[in-house]
ROFIDREN-250973 format. One line per 10 residues: number of its first residue (from 0); their letters; for each residue x, y, z of N, C-alpha, C. Coordinates in steps of 0.2 Angstrom, whole numbers, m for minus. Atoms other than C-alpha are relative to their C-alpha. Example, Ala and Ser with C-alpha at 12.3 -4.5 7.8 and 13.67 -1.06 7.14 Angstrom:
0) AS) 4 m6 0 62 m22 39 4 6 0  m4 m6 m1 68 m5 36 m4 5 3
This chain:
0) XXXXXXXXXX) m8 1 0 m258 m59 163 2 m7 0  0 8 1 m250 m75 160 9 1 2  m6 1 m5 m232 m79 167 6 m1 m7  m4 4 7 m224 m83 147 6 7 1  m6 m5 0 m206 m74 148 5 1 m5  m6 m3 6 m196 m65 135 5 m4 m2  m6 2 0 m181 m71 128 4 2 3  m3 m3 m6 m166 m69 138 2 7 m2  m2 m7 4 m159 m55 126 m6 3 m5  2 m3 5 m169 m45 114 4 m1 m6
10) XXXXXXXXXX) m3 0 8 m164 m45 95 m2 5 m1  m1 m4 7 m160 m35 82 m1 0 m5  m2 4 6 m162 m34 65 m2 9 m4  1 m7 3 m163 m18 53 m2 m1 m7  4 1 5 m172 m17 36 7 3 m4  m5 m3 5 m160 m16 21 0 2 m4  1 m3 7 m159 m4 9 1 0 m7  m1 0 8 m161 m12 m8 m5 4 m1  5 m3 6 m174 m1 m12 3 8 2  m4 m8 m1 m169 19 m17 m4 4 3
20) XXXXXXXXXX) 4 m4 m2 m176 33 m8 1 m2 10  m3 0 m8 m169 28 12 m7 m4 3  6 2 m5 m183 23 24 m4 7 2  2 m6 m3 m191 40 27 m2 2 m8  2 m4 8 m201 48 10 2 9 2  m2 m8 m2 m193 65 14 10 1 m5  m4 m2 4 m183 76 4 9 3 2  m5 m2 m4 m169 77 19 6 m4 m3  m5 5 1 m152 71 16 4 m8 3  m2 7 m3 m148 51 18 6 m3 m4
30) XXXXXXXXXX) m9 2 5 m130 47 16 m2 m8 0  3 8 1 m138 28 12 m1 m2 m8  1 3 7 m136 17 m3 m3 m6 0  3 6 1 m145 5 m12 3 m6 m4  m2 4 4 m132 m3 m22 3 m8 6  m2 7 m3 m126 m21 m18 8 5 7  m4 m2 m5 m109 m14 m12 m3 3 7  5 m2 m6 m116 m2 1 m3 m3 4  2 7 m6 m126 m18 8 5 m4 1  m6 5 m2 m113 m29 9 4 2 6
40) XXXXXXXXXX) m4 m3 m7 m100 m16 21 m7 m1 4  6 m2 m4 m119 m12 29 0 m8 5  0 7 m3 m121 m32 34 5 m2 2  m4 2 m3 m105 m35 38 1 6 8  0 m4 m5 m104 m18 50 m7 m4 3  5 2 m6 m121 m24 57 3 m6 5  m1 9 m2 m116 m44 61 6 2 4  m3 m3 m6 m101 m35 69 m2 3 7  3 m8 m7 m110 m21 82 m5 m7 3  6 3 m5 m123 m35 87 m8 m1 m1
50) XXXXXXXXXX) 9 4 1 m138 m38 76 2 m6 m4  4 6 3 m145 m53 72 m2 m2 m7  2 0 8 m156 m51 56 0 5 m4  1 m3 4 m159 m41 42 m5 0 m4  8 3 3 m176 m41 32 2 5 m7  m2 m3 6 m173 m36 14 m7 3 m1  6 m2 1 m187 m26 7 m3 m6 m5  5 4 7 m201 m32 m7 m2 7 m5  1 m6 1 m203 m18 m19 1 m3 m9  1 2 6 m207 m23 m39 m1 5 m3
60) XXXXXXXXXX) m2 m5 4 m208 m6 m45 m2 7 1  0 m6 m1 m207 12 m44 m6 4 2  4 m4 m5 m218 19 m30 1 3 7  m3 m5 m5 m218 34 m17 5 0 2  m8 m2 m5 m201 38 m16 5 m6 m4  m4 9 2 m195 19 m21 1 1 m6  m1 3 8 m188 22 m39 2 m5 m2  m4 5 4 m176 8 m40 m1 m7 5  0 6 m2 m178 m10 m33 2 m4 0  m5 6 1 m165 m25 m30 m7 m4 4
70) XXXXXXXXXX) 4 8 m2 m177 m42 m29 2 m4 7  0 2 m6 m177 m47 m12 3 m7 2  m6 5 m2 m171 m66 m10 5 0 m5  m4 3 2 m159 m65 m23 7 6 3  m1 m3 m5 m153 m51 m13 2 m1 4  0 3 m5 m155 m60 2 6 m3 0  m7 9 2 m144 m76 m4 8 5 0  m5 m2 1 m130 m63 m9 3 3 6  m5 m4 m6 m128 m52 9 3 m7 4  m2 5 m5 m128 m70 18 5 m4 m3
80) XXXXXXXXXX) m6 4 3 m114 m76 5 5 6 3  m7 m4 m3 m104 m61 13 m2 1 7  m1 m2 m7 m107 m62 29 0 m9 5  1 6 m1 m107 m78 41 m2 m1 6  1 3 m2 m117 m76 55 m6 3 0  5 m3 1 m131 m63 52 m7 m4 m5  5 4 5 m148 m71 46 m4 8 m4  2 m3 5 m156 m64 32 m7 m1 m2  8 2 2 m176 m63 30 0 4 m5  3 m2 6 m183 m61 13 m5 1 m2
90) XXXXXXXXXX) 5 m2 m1 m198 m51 11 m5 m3 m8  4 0 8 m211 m60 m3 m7 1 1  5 1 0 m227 m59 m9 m5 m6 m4  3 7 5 m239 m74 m12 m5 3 m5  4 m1 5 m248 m73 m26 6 2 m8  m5 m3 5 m233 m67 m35 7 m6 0  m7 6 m1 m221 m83 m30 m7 m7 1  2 7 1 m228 m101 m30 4 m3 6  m3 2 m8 m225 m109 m12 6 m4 m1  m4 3 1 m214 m123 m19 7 0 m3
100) XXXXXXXXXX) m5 m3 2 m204 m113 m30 5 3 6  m4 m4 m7 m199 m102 m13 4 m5 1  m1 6 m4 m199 m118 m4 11 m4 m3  m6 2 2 m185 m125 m15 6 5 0  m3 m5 0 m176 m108 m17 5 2 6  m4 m2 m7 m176 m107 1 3 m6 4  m2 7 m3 m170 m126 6 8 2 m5  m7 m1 2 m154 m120 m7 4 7 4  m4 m8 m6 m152 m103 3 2 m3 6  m1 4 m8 m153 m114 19 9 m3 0
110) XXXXXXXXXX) m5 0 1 m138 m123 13 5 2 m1  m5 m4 3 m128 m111 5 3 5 7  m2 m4 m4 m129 m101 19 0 m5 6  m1 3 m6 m128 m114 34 m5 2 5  8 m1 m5 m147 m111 40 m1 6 3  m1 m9 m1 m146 m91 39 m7 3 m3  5 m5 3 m161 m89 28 m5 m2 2  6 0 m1 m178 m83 32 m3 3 m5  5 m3 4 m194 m78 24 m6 6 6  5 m3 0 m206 m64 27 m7 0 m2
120) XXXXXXXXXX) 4 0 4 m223 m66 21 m6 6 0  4 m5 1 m231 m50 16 m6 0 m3  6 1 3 m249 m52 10 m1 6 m7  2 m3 8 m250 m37 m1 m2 8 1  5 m6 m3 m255 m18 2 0 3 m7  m1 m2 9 m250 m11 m18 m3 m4 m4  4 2 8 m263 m14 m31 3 0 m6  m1 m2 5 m255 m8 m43 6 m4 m3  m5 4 1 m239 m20 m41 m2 m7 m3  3 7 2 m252 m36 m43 m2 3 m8
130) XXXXXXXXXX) 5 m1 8 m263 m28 m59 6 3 m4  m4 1 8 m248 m23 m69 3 m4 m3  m2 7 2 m242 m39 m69 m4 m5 m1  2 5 3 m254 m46 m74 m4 m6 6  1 5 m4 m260 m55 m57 m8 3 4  8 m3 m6 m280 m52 m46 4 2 3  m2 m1 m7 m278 m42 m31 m6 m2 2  8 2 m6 m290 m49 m17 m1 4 2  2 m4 m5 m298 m43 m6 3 m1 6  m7 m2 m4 m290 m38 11 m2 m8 4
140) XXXXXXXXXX) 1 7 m5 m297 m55 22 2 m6 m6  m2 5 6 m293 m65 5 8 m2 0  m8 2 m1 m275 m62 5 3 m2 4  m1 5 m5 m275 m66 21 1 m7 0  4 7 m1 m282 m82 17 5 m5 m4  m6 5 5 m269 m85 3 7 m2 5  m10 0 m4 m254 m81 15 m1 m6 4  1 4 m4 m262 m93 27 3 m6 m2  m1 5 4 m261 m106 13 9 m1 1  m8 m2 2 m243 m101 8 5 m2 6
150) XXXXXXXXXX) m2 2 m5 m236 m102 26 0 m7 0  m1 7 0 m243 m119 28 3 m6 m5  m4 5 4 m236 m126 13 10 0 m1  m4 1 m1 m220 m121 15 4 m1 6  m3 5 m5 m217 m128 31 0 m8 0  2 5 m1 m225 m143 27 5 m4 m8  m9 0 4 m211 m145 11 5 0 3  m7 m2 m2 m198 m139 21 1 m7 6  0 3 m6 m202 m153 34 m5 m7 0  3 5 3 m212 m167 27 0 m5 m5
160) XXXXXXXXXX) m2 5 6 m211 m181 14 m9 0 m3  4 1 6 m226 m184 m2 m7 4 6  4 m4 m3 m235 m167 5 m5 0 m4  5 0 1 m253 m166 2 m2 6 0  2 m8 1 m260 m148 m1 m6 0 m5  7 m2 1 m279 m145 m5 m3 7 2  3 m7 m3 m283 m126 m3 m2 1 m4  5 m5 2 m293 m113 m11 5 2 m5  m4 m3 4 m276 m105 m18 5 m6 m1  m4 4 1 m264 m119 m19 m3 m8 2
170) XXXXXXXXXX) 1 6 m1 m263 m136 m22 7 m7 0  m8 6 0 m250 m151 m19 0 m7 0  1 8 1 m249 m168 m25 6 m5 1  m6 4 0 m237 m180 m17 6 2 m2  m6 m3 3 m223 m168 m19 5 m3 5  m6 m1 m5 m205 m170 m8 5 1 m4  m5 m5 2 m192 m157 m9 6 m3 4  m6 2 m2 m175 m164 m9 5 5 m3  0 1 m6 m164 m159 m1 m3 6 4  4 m6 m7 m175 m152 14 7 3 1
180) XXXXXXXXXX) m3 m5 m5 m167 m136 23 4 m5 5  m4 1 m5 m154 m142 36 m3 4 8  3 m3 m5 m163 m130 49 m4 5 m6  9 m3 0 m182 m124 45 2 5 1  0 m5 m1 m180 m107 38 m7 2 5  5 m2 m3 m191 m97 51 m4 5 m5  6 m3 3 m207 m88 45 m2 6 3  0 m6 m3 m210 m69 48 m7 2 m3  4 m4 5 m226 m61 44 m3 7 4  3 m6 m6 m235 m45 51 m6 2 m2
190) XXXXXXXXXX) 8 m3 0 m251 m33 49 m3 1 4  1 m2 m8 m260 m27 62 m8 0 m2  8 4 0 m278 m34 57 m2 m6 2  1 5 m3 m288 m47 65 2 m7 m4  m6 9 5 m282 m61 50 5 1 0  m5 2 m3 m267 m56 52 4 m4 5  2 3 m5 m266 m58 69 0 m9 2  4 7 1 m274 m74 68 5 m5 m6  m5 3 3 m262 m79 54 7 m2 4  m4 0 m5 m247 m77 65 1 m5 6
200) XXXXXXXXXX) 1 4 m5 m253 m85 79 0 m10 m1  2 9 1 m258 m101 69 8 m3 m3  m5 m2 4 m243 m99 57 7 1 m3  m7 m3 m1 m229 m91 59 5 m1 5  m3 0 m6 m213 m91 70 1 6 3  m1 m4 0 m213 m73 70 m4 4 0  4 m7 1 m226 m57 71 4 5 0  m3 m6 1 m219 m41 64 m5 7 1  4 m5 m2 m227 m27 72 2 8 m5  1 m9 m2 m229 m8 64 2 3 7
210) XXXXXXXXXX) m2 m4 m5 m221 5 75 m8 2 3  5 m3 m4 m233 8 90 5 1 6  m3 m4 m9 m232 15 108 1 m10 4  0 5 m6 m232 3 125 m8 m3 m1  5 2 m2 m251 2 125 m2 m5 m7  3 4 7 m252 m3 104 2 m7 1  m4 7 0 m238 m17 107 m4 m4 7  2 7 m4 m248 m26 123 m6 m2 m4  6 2 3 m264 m26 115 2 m5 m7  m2 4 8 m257 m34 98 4 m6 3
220) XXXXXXXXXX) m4 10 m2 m247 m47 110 m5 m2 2  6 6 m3 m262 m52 119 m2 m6 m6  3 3 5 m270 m55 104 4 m6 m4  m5 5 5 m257 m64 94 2 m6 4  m2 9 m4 m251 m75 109 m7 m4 2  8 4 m3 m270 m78 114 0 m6 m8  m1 2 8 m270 m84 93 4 m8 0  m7 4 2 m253 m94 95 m3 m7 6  0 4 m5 m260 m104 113 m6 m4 m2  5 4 3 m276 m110 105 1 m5 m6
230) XXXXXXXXXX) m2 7 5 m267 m119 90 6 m3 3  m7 4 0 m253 m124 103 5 3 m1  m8 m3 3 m239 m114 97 3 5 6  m3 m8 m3 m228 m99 104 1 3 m8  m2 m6 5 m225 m84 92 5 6 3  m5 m6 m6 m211 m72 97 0 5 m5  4 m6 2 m215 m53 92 6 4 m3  m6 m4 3 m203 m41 82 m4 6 0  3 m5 0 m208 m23 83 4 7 m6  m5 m5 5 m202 m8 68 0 6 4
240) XXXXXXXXXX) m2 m4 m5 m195 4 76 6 7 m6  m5 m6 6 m185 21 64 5 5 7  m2 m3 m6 m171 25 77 5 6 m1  m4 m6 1 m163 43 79 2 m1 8  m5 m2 m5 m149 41 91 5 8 1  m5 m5 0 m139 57 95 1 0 9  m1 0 m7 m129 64 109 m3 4 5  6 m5 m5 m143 74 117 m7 m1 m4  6 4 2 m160 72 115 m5 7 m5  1 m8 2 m163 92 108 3 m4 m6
250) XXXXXXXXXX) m2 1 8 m151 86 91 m5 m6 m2  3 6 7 m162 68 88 m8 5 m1  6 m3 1 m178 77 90 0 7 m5  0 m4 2 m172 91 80 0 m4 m9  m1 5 10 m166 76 65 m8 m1 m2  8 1 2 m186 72 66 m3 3 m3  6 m6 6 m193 88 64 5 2 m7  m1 m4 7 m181 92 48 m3 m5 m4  5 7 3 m188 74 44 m5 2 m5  7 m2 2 m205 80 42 m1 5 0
260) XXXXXXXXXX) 1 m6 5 m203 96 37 2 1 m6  m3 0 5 m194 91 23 m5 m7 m4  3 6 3 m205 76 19 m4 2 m8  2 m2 9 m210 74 0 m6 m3 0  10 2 m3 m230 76 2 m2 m3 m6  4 2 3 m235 72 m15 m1 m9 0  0 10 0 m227 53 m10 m2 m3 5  2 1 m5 m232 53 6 m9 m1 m1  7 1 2 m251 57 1 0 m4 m5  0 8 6 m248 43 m14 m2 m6 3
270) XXXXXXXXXX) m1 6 m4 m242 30 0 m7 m1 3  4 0 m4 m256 37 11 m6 m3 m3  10 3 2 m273 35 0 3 m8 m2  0 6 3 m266 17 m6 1 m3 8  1 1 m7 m262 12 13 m7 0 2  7 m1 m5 m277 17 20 m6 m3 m3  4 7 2 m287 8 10 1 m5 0  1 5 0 m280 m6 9 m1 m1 10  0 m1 m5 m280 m3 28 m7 m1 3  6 m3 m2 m297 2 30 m5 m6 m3
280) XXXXXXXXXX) 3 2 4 m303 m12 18 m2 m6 6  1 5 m4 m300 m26 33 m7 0 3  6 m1 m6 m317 m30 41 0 2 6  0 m5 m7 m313 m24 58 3 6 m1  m1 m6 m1 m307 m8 51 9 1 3  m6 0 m6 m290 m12 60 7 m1 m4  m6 1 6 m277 m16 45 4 4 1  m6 m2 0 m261 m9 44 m1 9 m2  m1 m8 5 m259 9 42 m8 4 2  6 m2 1 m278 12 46 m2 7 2
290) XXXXXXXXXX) m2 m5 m5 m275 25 60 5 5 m1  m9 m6 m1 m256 33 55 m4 7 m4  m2 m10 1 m255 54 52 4 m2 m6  m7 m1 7 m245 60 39 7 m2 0  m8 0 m3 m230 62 50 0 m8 1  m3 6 m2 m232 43 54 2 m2 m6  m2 4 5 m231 39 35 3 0 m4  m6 m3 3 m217 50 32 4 m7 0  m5 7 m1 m208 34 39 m5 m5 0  5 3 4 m218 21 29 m2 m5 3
300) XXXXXXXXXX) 3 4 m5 m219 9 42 m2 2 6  2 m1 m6 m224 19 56 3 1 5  m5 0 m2 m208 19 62 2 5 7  2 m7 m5 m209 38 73 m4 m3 7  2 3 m5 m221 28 83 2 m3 7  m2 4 m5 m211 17 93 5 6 4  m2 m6 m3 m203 32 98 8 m3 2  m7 1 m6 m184 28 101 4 4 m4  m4 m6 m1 m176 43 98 2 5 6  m4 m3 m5 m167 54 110 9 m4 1
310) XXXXXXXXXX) m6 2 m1 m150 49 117 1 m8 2  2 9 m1 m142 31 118 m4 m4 8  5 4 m9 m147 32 138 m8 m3 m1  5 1 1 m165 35 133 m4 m5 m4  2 7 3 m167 23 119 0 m6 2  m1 6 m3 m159 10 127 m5 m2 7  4 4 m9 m172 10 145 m6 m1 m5  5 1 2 m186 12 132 0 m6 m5  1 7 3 m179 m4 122 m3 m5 7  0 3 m3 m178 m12 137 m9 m3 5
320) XXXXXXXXXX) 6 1 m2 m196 m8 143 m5 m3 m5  3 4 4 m202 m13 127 0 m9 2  m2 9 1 m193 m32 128 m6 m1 8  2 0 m3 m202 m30 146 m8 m2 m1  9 0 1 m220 m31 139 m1 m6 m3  0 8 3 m213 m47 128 2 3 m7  m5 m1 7 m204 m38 113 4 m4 m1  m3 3 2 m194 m51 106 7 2 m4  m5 m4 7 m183 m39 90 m2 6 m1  2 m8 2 m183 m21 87 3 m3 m6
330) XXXXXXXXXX) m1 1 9 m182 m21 67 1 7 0  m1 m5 m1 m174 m4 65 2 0 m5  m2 m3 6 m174 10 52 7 7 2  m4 m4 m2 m161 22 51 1 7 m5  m1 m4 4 m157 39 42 6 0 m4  m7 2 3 m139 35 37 2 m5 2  2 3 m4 m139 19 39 8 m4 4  m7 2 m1 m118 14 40 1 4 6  m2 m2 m6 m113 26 51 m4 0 5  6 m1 m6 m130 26 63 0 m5 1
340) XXXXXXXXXX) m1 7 m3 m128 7 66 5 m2 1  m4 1 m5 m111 8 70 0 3 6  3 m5 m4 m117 23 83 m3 m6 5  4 6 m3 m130 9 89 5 m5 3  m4 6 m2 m117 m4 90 1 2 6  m5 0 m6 m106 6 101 m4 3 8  2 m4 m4 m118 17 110 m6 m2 5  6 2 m4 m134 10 114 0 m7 1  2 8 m3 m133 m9 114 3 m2 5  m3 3 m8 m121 m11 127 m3 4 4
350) XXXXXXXXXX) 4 m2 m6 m131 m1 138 m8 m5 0  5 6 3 m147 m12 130 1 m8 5  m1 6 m2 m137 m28 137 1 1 9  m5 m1 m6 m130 m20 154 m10 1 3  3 1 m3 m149 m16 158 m3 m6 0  1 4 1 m157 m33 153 6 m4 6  m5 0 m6 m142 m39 165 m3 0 8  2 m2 m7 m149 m29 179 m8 m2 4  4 2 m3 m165 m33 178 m3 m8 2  5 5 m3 m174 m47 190 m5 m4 m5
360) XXXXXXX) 5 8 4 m185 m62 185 m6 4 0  7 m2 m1 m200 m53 191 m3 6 m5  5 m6 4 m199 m38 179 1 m3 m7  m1 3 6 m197 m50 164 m6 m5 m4  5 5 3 m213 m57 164 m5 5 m6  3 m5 4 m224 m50 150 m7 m2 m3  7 0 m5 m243 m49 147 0 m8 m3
């Protein structure tokens, strides 16, 4: 145990629907759109009720469920031109962007938006997305190894003058990007593998968890702050979360099960064999996805896991027990996503902020 304590609040931030087919591979009805309009009321309703970020997806082409896909930062740049105080993380993949090119992309997002834009860096789990276009997939410690790179370089761009850069996968010869960002987009990455991990900690300002229990999420913070304390740093934790609010805890558990009994197996078994290997591929076995059920992969991030379903009372002690443990951000999915985040706005986060309030110094320490 170590004495390091949570932020004063916990965050928010909800994954945004450019890509079609909702956050759930199932055939139930999701009053959610993927068109620009759609996001735009959706991020201004959020930045109203009380979240903070937004994570655009990453999605290049028509897989499990996902037929249609808007481009993630140019996506990004446009909810943050219509909103003014929500930050906007943009999910990419290296291998498929060039660190400098981001780099400058994201020093004009910073601008444009008054230091609103973030980056996520996803390593890669779809083979299929790299080899149709034409690009290697690595191996699963590989990618790690590139993201590692990639991280480094665009901090060291965003925050540096005639940077030097000698890696394995990128290289940089006395570059400086003008004009630097005004505030250093922050850096988000996730996975639940020992290089992930280990990337985060040295790397990142953010680890993005998969939806797990109480016992997943301590073990993943030991690790990751143990990670961040040996390079010096802090890492603050975000965990996914797919939340079924209702006014009784019988109707959100009943939204579940029609969930997953309506789930659409052939995409779900699609997502799973591709998942699970890239999963299974890490050398400790411990990659993302390695362990999830069916039922977990109906919600493609695991999301079921975190369990915050039931009524606002009951969501709300179990956010609170999470930020307890050293949760940082719930990053939350939703079925319908307009109406069910004003719901959130009105119903659970003031209770969210009224228990944070109540609780004493001594139950805020976390491992």
């Amino acid at each position: 145990m170590t004495t390091e304590k949570v932020s004063d609040e916990i965050k928010f931030a909800y994954w945004v629907p450019n890509v079609s087919g909702g956050l759930v591979t199932s055939d139930i009805e999701q009053r959610t759109g993927w068109d620009y309009e759609y996001n735009k009321k959706l991020a201004q309703t959020a930045e109203r009720v009380g979240f903070e970020y937004a994570l655009s997806q990453v999605r290049y082409t028509a897989s499990y469920g996902a037929e249609f896909q808007h481009e993630s930062t140019s996506f990004s740049l446009a909810l943050l031109l219509a909103t003014e105080r929500l930050k906007v993380i943009a999910a990419v993949h290296p291998g498929l962007w060039q660190p400098g090119v981001l780099a400058k992309l994201g020093a004009t997002a910073d601008h444009l938006s008054n230091g609103r834009f973030a980056v996520n860096v996803v390593s890669g789990w779809f083979k299929g997305e790299f080899t149709s276009l034409g690009e290697p997939w690595l191996e699963h410690d590989e990618r790690y190894r590139r993201s590692a790179e990639f991280l480094q370089v665009l901090r060291k761009l965003w925050t540096e003058d005639s940077v030097e850069f000698a890696g394995d996968f990128y290289r940089i010869r006395d570059f400086t990007l003008k004009p630097k960002p005004g505030v250093v987009p922050e850096l988000f990455q996730g996975g639940n593998s020992t290089a992930a991990r280990d990337n985060a900690g040295r790397y990142s300002d953010w680890y993005f968890s998969n939806g797990k229990d109480f016992d997943g999420v301590t073990e993943q913070l030991l690790d990751v702050r143990r990670s961040a304390r040996l390079a010096g740093r802090e890492v603050k934790f975000g965990l996914n979360g797919f939340i079924i609010a209702r006014d009784s805890e019988r109707e959100a558990r009943e939204v579940l099960r029609e969930i997953v009994a309506k789930a659409n197996k052939p995409a779900v078994e699609g997502f799973r064999d591709a998942v699970t290997q890239a999963g299974r591929s890490a050398p400790d076995g411990q990659g993302m996805w390695a362990d999830s059920s069916f039922e977990d992969l109906v919600q493609y991030n695991d999301g079921f896991r975190t369990q915050l379903i039931g009524t606002p009372e009951q969501i709300a002690e179990r956010i609170v027990a999470y930020r307890k443990r050293g949760v940082d951000l719930i990053l939350g999915g939703f079925l319908h996503f307009q109406e069910e985040i004003e719901y959130f706005g009105a119903k659970v986060l003031p209770l969210v902020r009224e228990l944070e309030a109540a609780a004493t110094d001594a139950e805020l320490i976390t491992v």
